[in-house]
KOLLO-771259 format. One line per 2 residues: number of its first residue (from 1); their letters; for each residue x, y, z of C-alpha. Coordinates in Angstrom, 1 decimal, padded with zeros to 4 digits. Layout:
# residues N
NUM) A) X/Y/Z | ...
//
This chain:
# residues 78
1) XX) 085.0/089.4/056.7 | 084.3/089.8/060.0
3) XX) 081.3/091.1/061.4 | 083.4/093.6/064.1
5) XX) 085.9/094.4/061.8 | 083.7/097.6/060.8
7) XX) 084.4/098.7/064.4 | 088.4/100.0/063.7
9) XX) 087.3/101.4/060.1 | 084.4/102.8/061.2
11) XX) 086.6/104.4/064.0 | 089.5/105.1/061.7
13) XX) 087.0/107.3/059.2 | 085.2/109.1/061.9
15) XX) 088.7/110.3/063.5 | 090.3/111.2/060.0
17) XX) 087.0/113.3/059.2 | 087.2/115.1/062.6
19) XX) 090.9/116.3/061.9 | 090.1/117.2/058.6
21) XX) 088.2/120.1/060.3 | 090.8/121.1/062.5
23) XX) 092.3/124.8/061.6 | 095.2/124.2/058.6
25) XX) 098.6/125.1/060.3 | 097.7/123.8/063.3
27) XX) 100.9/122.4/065.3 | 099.6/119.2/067.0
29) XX) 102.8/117.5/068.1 | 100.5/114.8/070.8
31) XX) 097.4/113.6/071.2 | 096.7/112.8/075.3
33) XX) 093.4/110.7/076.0 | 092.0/108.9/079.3
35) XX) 092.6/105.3/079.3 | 088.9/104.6/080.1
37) XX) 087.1/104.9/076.8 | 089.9/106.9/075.3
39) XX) 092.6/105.1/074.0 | 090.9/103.6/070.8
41) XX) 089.8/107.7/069.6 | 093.1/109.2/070.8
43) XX) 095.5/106.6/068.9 | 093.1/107.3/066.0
45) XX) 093.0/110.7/066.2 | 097.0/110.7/066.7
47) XX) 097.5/108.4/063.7 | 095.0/110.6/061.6
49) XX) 097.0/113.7/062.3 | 100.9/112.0/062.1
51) XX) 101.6/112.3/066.0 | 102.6/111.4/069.0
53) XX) 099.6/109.3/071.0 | 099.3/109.0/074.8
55) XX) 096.8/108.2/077.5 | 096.2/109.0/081.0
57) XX) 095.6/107.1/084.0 | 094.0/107.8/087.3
59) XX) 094.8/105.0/089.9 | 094.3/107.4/092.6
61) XX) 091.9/109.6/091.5 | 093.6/112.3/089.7
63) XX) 094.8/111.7/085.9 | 098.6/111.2/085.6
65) XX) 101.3/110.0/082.4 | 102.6/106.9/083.3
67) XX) 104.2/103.7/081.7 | 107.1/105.7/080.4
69) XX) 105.0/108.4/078.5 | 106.7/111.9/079.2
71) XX) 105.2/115.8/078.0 | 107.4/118.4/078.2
73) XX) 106.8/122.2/078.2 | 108.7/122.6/075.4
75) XX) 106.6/120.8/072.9 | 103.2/122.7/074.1
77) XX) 102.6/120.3/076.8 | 101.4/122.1/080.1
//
């Protein structure tokens, strides 16, 4: 096996234990992380609670949805 491949597990564990100890009931229908250092943890965390992942980018300073991902009102997105 290969020496980094405790990295994903490690990361896949440590996301499943945090949503474990998020309120029972709770609708979570996406998970929205920076790009920068947060696109490993949200996909995990979105995987870990059976939704929707999506990152943010900020080319111009300010964080924005691109590359086709869309949030609508409607589904708790503000």
């Amino acid at each position: 096996m290969c020496a980094g491949a405790e990295g994903p597990r490690r990361a896949e564990r440590l996301c499943r234990a945090l949503a474990a100890q998020l309120p029972q009931g709770l609708r979570i229908d996406s998970v929205v992380s920076p790009a920068m250092g947060g696109v490993i943890v949200g996909y995990e965390m979105a995987r870990a609670l059976g939704c929707q992942s999506m990152f943010l980018e900020r080319p111009d300073g300010v964080f924005h949805l691109r590359r086709g991902f869309r949030c609508s009102r409607a589904s708790g997105c503000s």
